[in-house]
C-alpha positions as CSV (number, residue, x, y, z in Angstrom):
1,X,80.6,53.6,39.4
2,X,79.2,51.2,42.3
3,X,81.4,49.2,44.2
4,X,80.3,46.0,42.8
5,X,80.8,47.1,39.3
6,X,84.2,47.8,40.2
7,X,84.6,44.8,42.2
8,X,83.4,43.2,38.8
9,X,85.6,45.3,36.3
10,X,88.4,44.5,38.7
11,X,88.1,40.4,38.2
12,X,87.8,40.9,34.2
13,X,90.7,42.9,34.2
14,X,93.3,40.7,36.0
15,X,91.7,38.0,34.0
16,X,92.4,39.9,30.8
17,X,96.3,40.3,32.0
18,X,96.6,36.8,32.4
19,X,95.6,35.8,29.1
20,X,98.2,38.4,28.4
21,X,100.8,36.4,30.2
22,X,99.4,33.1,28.7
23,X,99.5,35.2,24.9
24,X,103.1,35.7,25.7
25,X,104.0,32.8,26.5
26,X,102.7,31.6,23.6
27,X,104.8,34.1,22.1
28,X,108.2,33.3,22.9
29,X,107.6,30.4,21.2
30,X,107.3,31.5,17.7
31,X,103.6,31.5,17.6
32,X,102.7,35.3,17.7
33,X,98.9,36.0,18.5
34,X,98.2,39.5,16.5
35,X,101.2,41.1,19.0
36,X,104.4,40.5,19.7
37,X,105.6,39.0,23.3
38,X,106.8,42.2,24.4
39,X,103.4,44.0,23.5
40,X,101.7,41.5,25.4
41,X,103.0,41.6,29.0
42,X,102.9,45.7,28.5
43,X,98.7,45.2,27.7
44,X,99.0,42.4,30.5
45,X,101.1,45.4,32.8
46,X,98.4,47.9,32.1
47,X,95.3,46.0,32.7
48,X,97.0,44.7,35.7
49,X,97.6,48.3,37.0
50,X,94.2,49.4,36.3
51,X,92.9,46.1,38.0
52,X,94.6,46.6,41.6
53,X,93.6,50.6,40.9
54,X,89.9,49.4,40.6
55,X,90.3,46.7,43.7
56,X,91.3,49.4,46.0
57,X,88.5,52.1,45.4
């Protein structure tokens, strides 16, 4: 994978985790989007990880 591919997968992915965040929030206040609160700050974890993974190679 190029750098700048990376560099590019890297951006989507934090992006991804905080619409995770944002989907939890959401969440907690009744209004569950397709996964619980808990399920979505583990995706939002995970993408996260994978972002700062991509960032740094």
């Amino acid at each position: 994978m190029k750098k700048k591919d990376s560099a590019k997968l890297s951006k989507f992915l934090m992006i991804g985790a905080l619409l995770g965040v944002m989907f939890s929030f959401i969440g907690y206040f009744g209004l569950d989007i397709w996964l619980a609160s808990t399920q979505w700050l583990l995706v939002s974890a995970v993408m996260a990880l994978f972002g700062v993974y991509l960032k740094l190679t």
